[in-house]
C-alpha positions as CSV (number, residue, x, y, z in Angstrom):
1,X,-6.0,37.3,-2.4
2,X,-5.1,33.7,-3.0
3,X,-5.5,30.9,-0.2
4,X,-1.6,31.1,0.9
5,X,-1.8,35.0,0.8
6,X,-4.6,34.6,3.1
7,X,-3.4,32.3,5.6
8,X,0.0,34.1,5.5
9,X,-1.8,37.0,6.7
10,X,-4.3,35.2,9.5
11,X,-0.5,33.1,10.7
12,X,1.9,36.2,9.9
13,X,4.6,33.5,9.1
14,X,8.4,34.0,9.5
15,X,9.1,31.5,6.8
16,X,6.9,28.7,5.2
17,X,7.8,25.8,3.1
18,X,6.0,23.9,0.3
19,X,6.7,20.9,0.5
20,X,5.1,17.9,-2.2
21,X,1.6,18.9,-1.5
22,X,1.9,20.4,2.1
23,X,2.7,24.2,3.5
24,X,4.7,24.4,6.1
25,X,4.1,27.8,7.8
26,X,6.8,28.7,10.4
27,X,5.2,31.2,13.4
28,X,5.8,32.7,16.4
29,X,3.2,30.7,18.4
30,X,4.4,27.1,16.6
31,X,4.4,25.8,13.1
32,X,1.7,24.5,11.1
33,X,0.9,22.3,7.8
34,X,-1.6,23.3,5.8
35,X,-3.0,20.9,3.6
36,X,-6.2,20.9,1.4
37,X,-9.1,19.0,2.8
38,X,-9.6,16.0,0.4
39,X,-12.9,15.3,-1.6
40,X,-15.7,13.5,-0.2
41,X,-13.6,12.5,3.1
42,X,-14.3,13.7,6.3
43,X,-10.8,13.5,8.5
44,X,-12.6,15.4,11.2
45,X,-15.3,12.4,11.9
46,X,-12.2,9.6,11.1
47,X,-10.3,11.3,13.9
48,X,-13.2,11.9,16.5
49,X,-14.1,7.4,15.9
50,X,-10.4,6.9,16.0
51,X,-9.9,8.6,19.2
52,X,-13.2,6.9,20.4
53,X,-11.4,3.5,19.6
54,X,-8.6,4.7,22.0
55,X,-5.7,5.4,18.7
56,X,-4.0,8.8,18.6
57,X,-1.5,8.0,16.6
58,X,-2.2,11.0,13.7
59,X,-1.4,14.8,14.2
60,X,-4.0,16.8,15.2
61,X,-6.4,19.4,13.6
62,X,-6.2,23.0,14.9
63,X,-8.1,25.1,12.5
64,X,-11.3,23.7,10.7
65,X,-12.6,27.4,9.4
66,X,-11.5,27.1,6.0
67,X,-14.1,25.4,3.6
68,X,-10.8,24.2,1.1
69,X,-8.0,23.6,3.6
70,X,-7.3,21.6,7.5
71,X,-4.3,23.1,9.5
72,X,-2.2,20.2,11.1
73,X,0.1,20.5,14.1
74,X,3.7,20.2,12.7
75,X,5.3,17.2,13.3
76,X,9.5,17.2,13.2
77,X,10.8,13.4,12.8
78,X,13.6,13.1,15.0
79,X,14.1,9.2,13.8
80,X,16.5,10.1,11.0
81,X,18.4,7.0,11.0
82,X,15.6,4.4,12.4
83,X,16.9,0.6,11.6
84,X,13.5,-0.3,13.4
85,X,11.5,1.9,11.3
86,X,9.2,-0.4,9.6
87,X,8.7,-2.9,12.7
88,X,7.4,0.4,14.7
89,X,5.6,1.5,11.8
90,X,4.0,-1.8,11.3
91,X,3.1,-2.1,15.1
92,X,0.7,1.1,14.7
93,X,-0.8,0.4,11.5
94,X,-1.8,-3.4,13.5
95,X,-3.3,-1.5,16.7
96,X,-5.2,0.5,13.8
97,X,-6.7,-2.5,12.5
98,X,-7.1,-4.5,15.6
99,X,-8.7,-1.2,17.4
100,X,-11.5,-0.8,14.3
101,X,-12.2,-4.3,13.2
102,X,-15.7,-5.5,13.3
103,X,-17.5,-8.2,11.2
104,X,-19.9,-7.0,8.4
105,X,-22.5,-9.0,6.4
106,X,-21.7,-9.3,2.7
107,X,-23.8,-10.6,-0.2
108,X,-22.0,-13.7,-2.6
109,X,-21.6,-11.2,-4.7
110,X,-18.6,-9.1,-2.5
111,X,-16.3,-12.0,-3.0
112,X,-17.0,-13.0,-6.2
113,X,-16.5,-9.7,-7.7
114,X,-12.6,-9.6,-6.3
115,X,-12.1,-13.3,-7.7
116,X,-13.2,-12.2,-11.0
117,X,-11.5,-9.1,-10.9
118,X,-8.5,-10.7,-10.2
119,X,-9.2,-13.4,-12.5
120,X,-9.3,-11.2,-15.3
121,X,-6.3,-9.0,-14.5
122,X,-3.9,-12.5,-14.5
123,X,-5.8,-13.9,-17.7
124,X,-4.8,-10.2,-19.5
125,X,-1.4,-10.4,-18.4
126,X,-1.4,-14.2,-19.4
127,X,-2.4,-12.8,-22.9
128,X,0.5,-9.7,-23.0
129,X,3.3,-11.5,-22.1
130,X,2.5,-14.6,-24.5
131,X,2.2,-12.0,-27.5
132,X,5.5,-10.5,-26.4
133,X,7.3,-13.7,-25.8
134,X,6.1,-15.0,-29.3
135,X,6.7,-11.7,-31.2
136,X,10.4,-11.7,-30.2
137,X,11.3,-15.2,-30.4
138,X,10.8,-14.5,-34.3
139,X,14.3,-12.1,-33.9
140,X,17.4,-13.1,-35.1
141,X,18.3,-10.4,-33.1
142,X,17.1,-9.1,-29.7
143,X,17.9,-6.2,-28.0
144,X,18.7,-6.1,-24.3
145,X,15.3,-5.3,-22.5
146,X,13.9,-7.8,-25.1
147,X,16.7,-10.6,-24.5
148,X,15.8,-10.2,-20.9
149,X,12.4,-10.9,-21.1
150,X,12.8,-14.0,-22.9
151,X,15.1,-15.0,-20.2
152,X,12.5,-14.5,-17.7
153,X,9.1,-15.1,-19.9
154,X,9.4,-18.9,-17.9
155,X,9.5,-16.8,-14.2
156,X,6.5,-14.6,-15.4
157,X,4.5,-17.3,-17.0
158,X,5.3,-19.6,-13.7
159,X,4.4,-16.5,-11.2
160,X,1.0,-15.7,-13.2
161,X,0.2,-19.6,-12.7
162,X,0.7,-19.3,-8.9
163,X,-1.5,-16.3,-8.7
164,X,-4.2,-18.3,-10.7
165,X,-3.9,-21.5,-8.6
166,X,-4.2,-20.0,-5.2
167,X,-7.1,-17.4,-6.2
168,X,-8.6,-20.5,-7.1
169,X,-8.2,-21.8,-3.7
170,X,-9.1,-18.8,-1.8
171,X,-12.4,-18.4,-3.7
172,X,-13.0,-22.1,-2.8
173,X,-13.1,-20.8,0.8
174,X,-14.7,-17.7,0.7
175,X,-17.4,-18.5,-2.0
176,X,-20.0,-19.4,0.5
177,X,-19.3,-16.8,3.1
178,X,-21.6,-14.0,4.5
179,X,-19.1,-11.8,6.8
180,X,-16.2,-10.0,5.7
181,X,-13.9,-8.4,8.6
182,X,-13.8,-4.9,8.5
183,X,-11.3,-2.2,9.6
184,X,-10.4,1.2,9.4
185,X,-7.4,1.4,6.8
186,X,-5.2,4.2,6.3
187,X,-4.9,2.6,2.4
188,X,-2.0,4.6,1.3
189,X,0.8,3.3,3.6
190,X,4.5,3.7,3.1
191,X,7.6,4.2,4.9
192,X,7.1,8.0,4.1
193,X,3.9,8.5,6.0
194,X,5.1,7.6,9.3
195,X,7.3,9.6,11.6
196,X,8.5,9.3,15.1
197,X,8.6,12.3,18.1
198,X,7.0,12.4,20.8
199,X,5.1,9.5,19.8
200,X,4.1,7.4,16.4
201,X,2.5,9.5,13.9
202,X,0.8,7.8,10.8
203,X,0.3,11.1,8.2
204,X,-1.5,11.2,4.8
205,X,-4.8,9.8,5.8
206,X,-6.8,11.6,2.6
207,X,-7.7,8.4,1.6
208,X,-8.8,6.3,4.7
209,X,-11.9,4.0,4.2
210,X,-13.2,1.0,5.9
211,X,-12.3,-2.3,3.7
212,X,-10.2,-4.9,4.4
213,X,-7.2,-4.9,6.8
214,X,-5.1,-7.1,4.3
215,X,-4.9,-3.6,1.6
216,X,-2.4,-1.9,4.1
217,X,-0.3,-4.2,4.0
218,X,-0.8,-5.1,0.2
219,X,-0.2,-0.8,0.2
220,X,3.1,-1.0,2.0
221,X,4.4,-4.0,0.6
222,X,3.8,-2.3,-2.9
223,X,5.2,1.0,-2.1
224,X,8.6,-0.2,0.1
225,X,9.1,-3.8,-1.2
226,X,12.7,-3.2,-1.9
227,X,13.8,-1.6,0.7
228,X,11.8,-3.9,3.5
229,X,12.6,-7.1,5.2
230,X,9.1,-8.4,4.8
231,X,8.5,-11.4,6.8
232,X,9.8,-9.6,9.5
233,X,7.5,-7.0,10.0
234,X,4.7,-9.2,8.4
235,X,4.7,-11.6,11.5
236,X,5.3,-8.7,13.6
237,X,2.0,-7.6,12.7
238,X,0.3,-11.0,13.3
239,X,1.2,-10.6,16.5
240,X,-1.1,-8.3,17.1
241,X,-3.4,-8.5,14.4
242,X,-3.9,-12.3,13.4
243,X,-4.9,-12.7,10.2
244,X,-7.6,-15.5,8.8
245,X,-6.2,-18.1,6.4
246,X,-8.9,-16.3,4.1
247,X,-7.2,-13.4,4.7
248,X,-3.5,-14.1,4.6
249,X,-4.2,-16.1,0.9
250,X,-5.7,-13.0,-0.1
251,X,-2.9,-10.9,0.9
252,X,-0.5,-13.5,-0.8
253,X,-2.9,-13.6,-3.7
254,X,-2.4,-9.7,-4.4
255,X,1.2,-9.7,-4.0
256,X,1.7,-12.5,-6.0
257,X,0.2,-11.0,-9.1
258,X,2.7,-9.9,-11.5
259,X,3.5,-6.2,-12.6
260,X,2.5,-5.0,-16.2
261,X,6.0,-4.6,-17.7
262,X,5.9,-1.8,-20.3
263,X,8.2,-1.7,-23.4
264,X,7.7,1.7,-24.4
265,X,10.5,4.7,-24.3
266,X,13.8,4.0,-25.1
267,X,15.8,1.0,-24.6
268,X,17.2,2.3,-21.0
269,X,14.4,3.0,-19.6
270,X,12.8,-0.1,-20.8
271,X,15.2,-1.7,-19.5
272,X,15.5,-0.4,-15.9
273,X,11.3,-0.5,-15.7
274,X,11.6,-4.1,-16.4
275,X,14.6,-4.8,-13.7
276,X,12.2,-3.1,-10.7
277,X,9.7,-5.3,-12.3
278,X,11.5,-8.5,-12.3
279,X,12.8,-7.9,-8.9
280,X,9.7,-7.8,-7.7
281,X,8.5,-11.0,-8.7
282,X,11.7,-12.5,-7.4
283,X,11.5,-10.9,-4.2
284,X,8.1,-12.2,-3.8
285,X,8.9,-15.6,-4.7
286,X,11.2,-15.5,-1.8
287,X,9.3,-13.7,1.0
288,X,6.2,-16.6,-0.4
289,X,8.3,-19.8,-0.1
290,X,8.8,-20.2,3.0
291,X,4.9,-20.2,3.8
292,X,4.8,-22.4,0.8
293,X,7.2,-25.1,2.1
294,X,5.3,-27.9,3.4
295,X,2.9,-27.8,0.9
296,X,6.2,-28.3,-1.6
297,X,7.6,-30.9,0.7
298,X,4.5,-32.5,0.2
Protein backbone atom coordinates (compact mmCIF):
# COMPACT_ATOMS: atom_id res chain seq x y z
CA UNK A 1 0.00 0.00 0.00
CA UNK A 2 1.48 3.28 -1.04
CA UNK A 3 1.81 6.37 1.40
CA UNK A 4 -1.65 8.10 0.01
CA UNK A 5 -3.41 4.63 0.11
CA UNK A 6 -2.37 4.55 3.63
CA UNK A 7 -3.38 7.76 4.89
CA UNK A 8 -6.59 7.54 2.79
CA UNK A 9 -7.36 4.74 4.92
CA UNK A 10 -6.14 6.03 8.57
CA UNK A 11 -8.33 9.81 7.37
CA UNK A 12 -11.21 7.88 5.34
CA UNK A 13 -11.31 11.03 3.10
CA UNK A 14 -14.41 12.25 1.21
CA UNK A 15 -12.28 13.87 -1.47
CA UNK A 16 -8.44 14.93 -1.47
CA UNK A 17 -6.58 17.20 -3.67
CA UNK A 18 -3.01 17.20 -4.97
CA UNK A 19 -2.02 20.15 -5.24
CA UNK A 20 1.96 21.22 -6.44
CA UNK A 21 3.58 19.15 -3.84
CA UNK A 22 0.81 19.13 -1.11
CA UNK A 23 -2.40 16.54 -0.43
CA UNK A 24 -5.23 18.04 0.48
CA UNK A 25 -7.39 15.41 2.29
CA UNK A 26 -10.99 16.49 2.76
CA UNK A 27 -12.68 14.57 6.18
CA UNK A 28 -15.39 14.47 8.26
CA UNK A 29 -13.53 15.74 11.35
CA UNK A 30 -11.67 18.73 9.22
CA UNK A 31 -9.25 18.81 6.32
CA UNK A 32 -5.70 18.24 6.34
CA UNK A 33 -2.31 18.79 4.08
CA UNK A 34 -0.10 16.33 3.88
CA UNK A 35 3.16 17.10 2.98
CA UNK A 36 6.54 15.18 3.04
CA UNK A 37 8.80 16.03 5.85
CA UNK A 38 11.91 17.65 4.19
CA UNK A 39 15.58 16.37 4.51
CA UNK A 40 17.75 17.21 7.25
CA UNK A 41 15.13 19.84 8.65
CA UNK A 42 13.42 19.54 11.69
CA UNK A 43 9.99 21.73 11.45
CA UNK A 44 8.90 20.27 14.72
CA UNK A 45 11.97 21.91 16.87
CA UNK A 46 11.62 25.42 14.34
CA UNK A 47 8.04 25.56 15.52
CA UNK A 48 8.44 24.60 19.29
CA UNK A 49 11.69 27.90 19.38
CA UNK A 50 9.32 29.90 17.23
CA UNK A 51 6.43 29.60 19.54
CA UNK A 52 9.10 30.11 22.48
CA UNK A 53 9.90 33.48 20.68
CA UNK A 54 6.16 34.33 21.04
CA UNK A 55 5.43 33.97 16.65
CA UNK A 56 2.48 31.66 15.63
CA UNK A 57 2.22 32.71 12.52
CA UNK A 58 2.67 29.04 10.64
CA UNK A 59 -0.17 26.25 10.61
CA UNK A 60 0.17 23.78 12.93
CA UNK A 61 1.38 20.07 13.03
CA UNK A 62 -1.30 17.41 14.00
CA UNK A 63 0.17 14.10 13.20
CA UNK A 64 4.05 13.51 13.60
CA UNK A 65 3.74 9.36 13.31
CA UNK A 66 4.83 9.06 9.92
CA UNK A 67 8.71 8.75 9.55
CA UNK A 68 8.21 10.33 5.54
CA UNK A 69 5.36 12.73 5.90
CA UNK A 70 3.95 15.95 8.68
CA UNK A 71 -0.01 16.47 8.56
CA UNK A 72 -0.72 20.34 8.57
CA UNK A 73 -4.01 21.89 9.64
CA UNK A 74 -5.73 23.20 6.41
CA UNK A 75 -5.59 26.62 5.91
CA UNK A 76 -8.46 28.35 3.40
CA UNK A 77 -7.23 32.02 2.31
CA UNK A 78 -10.12 34.07 2.45
CA UNK A 79 -7.86 37.29 1.13
CA UNK A 80 -8.64 36.61 -2.55
CA UNK A 81 -8.40 40.09 -3.67
CA UNK A 82 -5.84 41.58 -0.89
CA UNK A 83 -4.41 45.14 -2.28
CA UNK A 84 -2.43 45.09 1.11
CA UNK A 85 -1.11 41.73 0.57
CA UNK A 86 2.48 42.23 0.54
CA UNK A 87 2.53 45.19 3.34
CA UNK A 88 0.73 42.38 5.76
CA UNK A 89 2.94 39.87 4.48
CA UNK A 90 5.94 41.89 4.96
CA UNK A 91 4.85 42.86 8.59
CA UNK A 92 5.08 39.03 9.62
CA UNK A 93 8.09 38.06 7.95
CA UNK A 94 9.76 41.51 10.10
CA UNK A 95 8.23 40.31 13.59
CA UNK A 96 10.02 36.82 12.39
CA UNK A 97 13.24 38.44 12.23
CA UNK A 98 12.93 40.93 14.93
CA UNK A 99 11.58 38.01 17.33
CA UNK A 100 14.84 35.60 16.46
CA UNK A 101 17.69 37.99 15.95
CA UNK A 102 20.64 37.58 18.07
CA UNK A 103 24.36 38.57 17.44
CA UNK A 104 26.87 35.70 16.56
CA UNK A 105 30.69 35.76 16.41
CA UNK A 106 32.10 35.24 12.99
CA UNK A 107 35.67 34.59 11.82
CA UNK A 108 37.23 37.31 8.87
CA UNK A 109 36.70 34.68 6.92
CA UNK A 110 32.43 34.77 6.91
CA UNK A 111 32.59 37.95 5.17
CA UNK A 112 35.13 37.61 2.98
CA UNK A 113 33.86 34.49 1.52
CA UNK A 114 30.38 36.45 0.39
CA UNK A 115 32.68 39.39 -1.12
CA UNK A 116 34.48 37.03 -3.15
CA UNK A 117 31.66 35.13 -4.02
CA UNK A 118 30.06 37.85 -5.21
CA UNK A 119 33.02 39.30 -6.69
CA UNK A 120 33.40 36.45 -8.83
CA UNK A 121 29.78 36.08 -9.97
CA UNK A 122 29.94 40.01 -11.41
CA UNK A 123 33.51 39.52 -12.87
CA UNK A 124 31.88 36.20 -14.94
CA UNK A 125 29.06 38.06 -16.03
CA UNK A 126 31.43 41.04 -16.85
CA UNK A 127 33.26 38.38 -19.14
CA UNK A 128 29.68 36.86 -20.88
CA UNK A 129 28.12 39.82 -21.74
CA UNK A 130 31.48 41.42 -23.28
CA UNK A 131 31.95 38.18 -25.52
CA UNK A 132 28.25 38.58 -26.54
CA UNK A 133 28.34 42.21 -27.19
CA UNK A 134 31.57 41.81 -29.27
CA UNK A 135 30.41 38.60 -31.15
CA UNK A 136 27.31 40.42 -32.57
CA UNK A 137 28.57 43.81 -33.19
CA UNK A 138 30.51 41.81 -36.07
CA UNK A 139 26.69 41.23 -37.80
CA UNK A 140 25.61 43.03 -40.59
CA UNK A 141 22.55 41.68 -39.46
CA UNK A 142 21.07 41.15 -36.02
CA UNK A 143 18.22 39.47 -35.09
CA UNK A 144 15.73 40.81 -32.49
CA UNK A 145 16.84 39.28 -29.05
CA UNK A 146 20.35 40.06 -30.35
CA UNK A 147 19.53 43.77 -31.57
CA UNK A 148 18.09 44.17 -28.10
CA UNK A 149 21.02 43.33 -26.33
CA UNK A 150 23.13 45.62 -27.99
CA UNK A 151 20.69 48.28 -27.17
CA UNK A 152 21.02 47.47 -23.61
CA UNK A 153 24.78 45.96 -23.41
CA UNK A 154 25.53 49.92 -21.94
CA UNK A 155 22.58 49.27 -19.04
CA UNK A 156 24.13 45.85 -18.29
CA UNK A 157 27.66 46.86 -18.38
CA UNK A 158 26.65 50.12 -16.19
CA UNK A 159 24.50 47.90 -13.66
CA UNK A 160 27.41 45.23 -13.27
CA UNK A 161 29.72 48.40 -12.39
CA UNK A 162 27.34 49.51 -9.57
CA UNK A 163 27.24 46.07 -8.14
CA UNK A 164 31.19 46.08 -8.21
CA UNK A 165 31.49 49.56 -6.69
CA UNK A 166 29.26 49.15 -3.77
CA UNK A 167 30.46 45.46 -2.81
CA UNK A 168 33.56 47.23 -2.66
CA UNK A 169 32.26 49.59 -0.18
CA UNK A 170 30.38 47.14 1.89
CA UNK A 171 33.37 44.92 2.27
CA UNK A 172 35.28 48.07 3.29
CA UNK A 173 32.94 48.06 6.34
CA UNK A 174 32.48 44.68 7.16
CA UNK A 175 36.14 43.50 6.60
CA UNK A 176 37.15 43.89 10.19
CA UNK A 177 33.99 42.76 11.87
CA UNK A 178 33.58 39.85 14.33
CA UNK A 179 29.51 39.66 14.81
CA UNK A 180 27.05 38.97 12.19
CA UNK A 181 23.24 39.46 13.20
CA UNK A 182 21.43 36.46 13.07
CA UNK A 183 17.74 35.39 12.53
CA UNK A 184 15.46 32.79 11.90
CA UNK A 185 14.57 33.08 8.00
CA UNK A 186 11.92 31.46 6.29
CA UNK A 187 14.48 31.75 2.95
CA UNK A 188 11.96 30.85 0.41
CA UNK A 189 9.47 33.89 0.62
CA UNK A 190 6.94 34.83 -1.94
CA UNK A 191 3.64 36.21 -2.26
CA UNK A 192 2.48 32.55 -2.68
CA UNK A 193 3.41 31.34 0.81
CA UNK A 194 1.46 33.60 2.74
CA UNK A 195 -2.31 33.46 3.29
CA UNK A 196 -4.74 35.28 5.50
CA UNK A 197 -7.84 33.66 7.87
CA UNK A 198 -8.13 33.76 11.00
CA UNK A 199 -4.80 35.14 11.30
CA UNK A 200 -1.33 35.55 9.06
CA UNK A 201 -0.03 32.34 8.00
CA UNK A 202 3.61 32.15 6.54
CA UNK A 203 3.61 28.32 4.73
CA UNK A 204 6.51 26.40 3.01
CA UNK A 205 9.02 26.65 5.77
CA UNK A 206 11.04 23.27 4.31
CA UNK A 207 13.85 25.40 3.96
CA UNK A 208 14.15 27.68 7.17
CA UNK A 209 17.72 28.21 8.51
CA UNK A 210 19.34 30.80 10.64
CA UNK A 211 21.43 33.30 8.34
CA UNK A 212 21.01 36.63 7.67
CA UNK A 213 17.66 38.62 7.84
CA UNK A 214 18.58 40.60 4.58
CA UNK A 215 18.03 36.84 2.31
CA UNK A 216 14.17 37.18 2.88
CA UNK A 217 13.94 39.95 1.54
CA UNK A 218 16.59 39.42 -1.32
CA UNK A 219 13.98 35.91 -1.56
CA UNK A 220 10.91 37.99 -2.09
CA UNK A 221 12.19 40.63 -3.98
CA UNK A 222 13.54 37.94 -6.42
CA UNK A 223 10.40 35.93 -6.58
CA UNK A 224 7.60 38.98 -6.82
CA UNK A 225 9.67 41.94 -8.19
CA UNK A 226 7.22 42.69 -10.88
CA UNK A 227 4.30 42.47 -9.40
CA UNK A 228 5.54 44.53 -5.89
CA UNK A 229 5.73 48.14 -5.08
CA UNK A 230 8.99 47.68 -3.32
CA UNK A 231 9.99 50.65 -1.37
CA UNK A 232 6.83 50.44 0.00
CA UNK A 233 6.84 47.40 1.75
CA UNK A 234 10.71 47.68 2.09
CA UNK A 235 10.42 50.68 4.63
CA UNK A 236 7.45 49.08 6.04
CA UNK A 237 9.65 46.48 7.23
CA UNK A 238 12.27 48.84 8.69
CA UNK A 239 9.87 49.84 10.72
CA UNK A 240 9.98 47.10 12.55
CA UNK A 241 13.01 45.55 11.72
CA UNK A 242 15.84 48.26 11.19
CA UNK A 243 18.31 47.32 9.22
CA UNK A 244 22.35 48.17 9.63
CA UNK A 245 23.88 50.24 6.87
CA UNK A 246 26.01 46.90 6.51
CA UNK A 247 23.03 45.25 6.07
CA UNK A 248 20.89 47.37 3.84
CA UNK A 249 24.26 47.68 1.19
CA UNK A 250 24.24 44.11 1.31
CA UNK A 251 20.66 43.68 0.54
CA UNK A 252 21.23 46.44 -2.31
CA UNK A 253 24.33 44.68 -3.25
CA UNK A 254 22.39 41.23 -4.09
CA UNK A 255 19.69 42.90 -5.87
CA UNK A 256 21.68 44.88 -7.80
CA UNK A 257 23.58 42.03 -9.42
CA UNK A 258 22.43 41.37 -12.81
CA UNK A 259 20.60 38.19 -14.18
CA UNK A 260 22.40 35.70 -16.47
CA UNK A 261 20.59 36.33 -19.79
CA UNK A 262 20.50 33.05 -21.73
CA UNK A 263 20.37 33.02 -25.65
CA UNK A 264 19.48 29.55 -26.17
CA UNK A 265 15.99 28.15 -27.63
CA UNK A 266 14.45 29.85 -30.29
CA UNK A 267 14.32 33.39 -31.02
CA UNK A 268 10.86 34.00 -28.95
CA UNK A 269 11.77 32.60 -26.14
CA UNK A 270 15.03 34.24 -26.27
CA UNK A 271 13.50 37.00 -26.53
CA UNK A 272 10.87 37.12 -23.82
CA UNK A 273 13.72 35.56 -21.21
CA UNK A 274 15.69 38.61 -21.97
CA UNK A 275 12.66 41.22 -21.52
CA UNK A 276 11.88 39.66 -17.67
CA UNK A 277 15.61 40.09 -17.55
CA UNK A 278 15.95 43.59 -18.63
CA UNK A 279 13.03 44.56 -16.64
CA UNK A 280 14.56 43.60 -13.88
CA UNK A 281 17.59 45.55 -13.95
CA UNK A 282 15.44 48.59 -14.79
CA UNK A 283 13.10 48.08 -12.06
CA UNK A 284 15.96 47.93 -9.81
CA UNK A 285 17.60 50.87 -10.96
CA UNK A 286 14.50 52.68 -10.00
CA UNK A 287 13.51 51.16 -6.55
CA UNK A 288 17.85 52.01 -5.97
CA UNK A 289 17.85 55.67 -6.97
CA UNK A 290 16.13 57.14 -4.67
CA UNK A 291 18.47 55.81 -1.79
CA UNK A 292 21.21 56.77 -4.13
CA UNK A 293 20.19 60.49 -4.56
CA UNK A 294 22.33 62.43 -2.38
CA UNK A 295 25.21 60.62 -3.00
CA UNK A 296 24.34 61.67 -6.99
CA UNK A 297 23.59 65.18 -6.00
CA UNK A 298 26.80 65.19 -4.53
Amino acid sequence: MNRLETLKSLYKPYRYTIRGKCTILETTSGNFVVKDKPKNKDLISIFNYLKSRNFNYFPEIYNTSRDDTYIYEYVEDNEVINPSKSEDLISVVALLHSKTSYSKEVSEETFKEIYEDIKNNILYLKDYYLKYYELYLKNIYNSPSEYEFLRNYSKLKAALEFTERELDNWYSMVKEKKNERISLIHNNLSLDHYLRSDKDYLISWDKAKFDTPILDLYKLYQHNFWELEFSTIYEKYKMINNLSIEEEKLFFVLISLVPEIKFEGDEFTICKNMRKDLDYVYKTELFLKPYYAADTEE
